[in-house]
N, C-alpha and C positions, 0 to 999 in steps of 0.2 A: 767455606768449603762448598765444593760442588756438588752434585744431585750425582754422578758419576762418581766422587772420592767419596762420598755417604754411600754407598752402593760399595762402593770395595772395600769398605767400614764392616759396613754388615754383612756382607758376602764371608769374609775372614771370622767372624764371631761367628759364623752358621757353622763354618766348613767342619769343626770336630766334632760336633753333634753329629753331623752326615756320618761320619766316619765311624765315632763309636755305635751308630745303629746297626749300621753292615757289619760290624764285628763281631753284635750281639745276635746275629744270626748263627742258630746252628745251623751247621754246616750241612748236616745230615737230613735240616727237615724244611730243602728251598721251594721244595713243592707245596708246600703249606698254605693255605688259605682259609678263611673261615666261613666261607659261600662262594658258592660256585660264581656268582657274577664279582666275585673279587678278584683281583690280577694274587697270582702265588707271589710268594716274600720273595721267593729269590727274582723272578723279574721286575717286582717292584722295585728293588732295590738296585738292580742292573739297567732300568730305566734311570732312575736317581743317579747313576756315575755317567751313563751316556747326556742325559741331557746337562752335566755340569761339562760336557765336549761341546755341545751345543753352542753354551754361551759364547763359545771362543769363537766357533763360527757366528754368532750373533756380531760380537764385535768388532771382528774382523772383516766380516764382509754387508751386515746389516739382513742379511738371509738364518731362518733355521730350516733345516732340511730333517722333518722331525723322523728319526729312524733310530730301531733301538735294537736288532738283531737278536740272535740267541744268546741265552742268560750261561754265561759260564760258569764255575764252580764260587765255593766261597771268596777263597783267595783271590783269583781273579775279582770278581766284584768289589775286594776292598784299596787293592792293588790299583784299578780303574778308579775308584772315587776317591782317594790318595792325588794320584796325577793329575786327572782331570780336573777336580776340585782347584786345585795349585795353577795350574793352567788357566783354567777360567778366573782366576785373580789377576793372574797377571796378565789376561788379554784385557779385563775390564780395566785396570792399573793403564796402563799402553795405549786405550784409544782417546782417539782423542775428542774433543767437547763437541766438535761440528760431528764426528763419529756417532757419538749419543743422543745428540738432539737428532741427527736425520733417520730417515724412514727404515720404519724394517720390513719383512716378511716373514711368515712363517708356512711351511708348506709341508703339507701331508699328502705324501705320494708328489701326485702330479699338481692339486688344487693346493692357492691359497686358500691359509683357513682364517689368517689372521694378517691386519697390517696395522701398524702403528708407527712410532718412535721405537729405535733402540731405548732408548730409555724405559719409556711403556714396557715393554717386550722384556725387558730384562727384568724388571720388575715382579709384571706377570710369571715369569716363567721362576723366581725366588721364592715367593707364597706358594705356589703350587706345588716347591719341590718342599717344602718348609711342610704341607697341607699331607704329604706323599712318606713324606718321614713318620708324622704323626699316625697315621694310616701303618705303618711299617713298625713302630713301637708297637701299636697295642696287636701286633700279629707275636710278638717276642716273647711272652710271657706262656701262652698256651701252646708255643713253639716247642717249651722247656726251658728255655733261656731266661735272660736277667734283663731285665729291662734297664739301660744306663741314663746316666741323670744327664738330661738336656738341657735344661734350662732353672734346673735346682735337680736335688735330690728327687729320688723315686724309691716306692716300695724295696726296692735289689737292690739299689747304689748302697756301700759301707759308707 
């Protein structure tokens, strides 16, 4: 197996934990955060569906062009990381081996801020959004919400 089909191994094992955290958001409290230098749940989580669009463009062009816009409502947010989530499988699925061993960028604004392998970069940008969920559960609970079981049971899971 390849370093790219392990990647869309684990990419597909991530993607409904992504999913059930955005759901476990009330809907009502996406301004929520618990210190002012924290990003509020709802655009953290509307980060979290934009950069699973990201990967596609990772894959497909070996560029991220890191941009995450204004945070839409619930629905939207889960609706977005549903598609995207699905999309970024199958653009990682679709590329191909010379694709993922060659160079990537990543670009915020106008500056790179990063250059690597697609590989590296896809990688990279897995933990971080894995690191951003975690971050995004423990906002769930003091939300009012149920914290759902990720990777076992939680406190709320039945």
């Amino acid at each position: 197996m390849s370093t790219r089909e392990f990647f869309a191994k684990r990419l597909a094992s991530e993607l409904p934990a992504f999913v059930k955290v955005a759901r476990a958001l009330p809907g009502d409290q996406l301004h929520y955060k618990p210190h002012e230098k924290n990003t509020a749940a709802g655009a953290l989580s509307w980060q979290l569906a934009c950069e699973m669009d990201q990967l596609v463009e990772l894959c497909q062009t070996g560029d991220i062009h890191f941009n995450v816009g204004a945070c839409p409502g619930a629905d939207d947010i889960v609706a977005a990381m549903e598609r995207n989530g699905q999309r970024a499988l199958e653009a990682v699925q679709a590329a191909s081996e010379e694709r993922w061993e060659g160079p990537a960028r990543f670009f915020m604004g106008e500056s790179m801020a990063w250059e690597t392998t697609v590989a590296n970069m896809a990688w990279g940008y897995l933990f971080d959004m894995v690191h951003h969920r975690g971050q995004l559960s423990a906002y769930i609970r003091p939300m009012g919400g149920k914290v759902p079981a990720i990777y076992g049971p939680s406190a709320d899971s039945e």
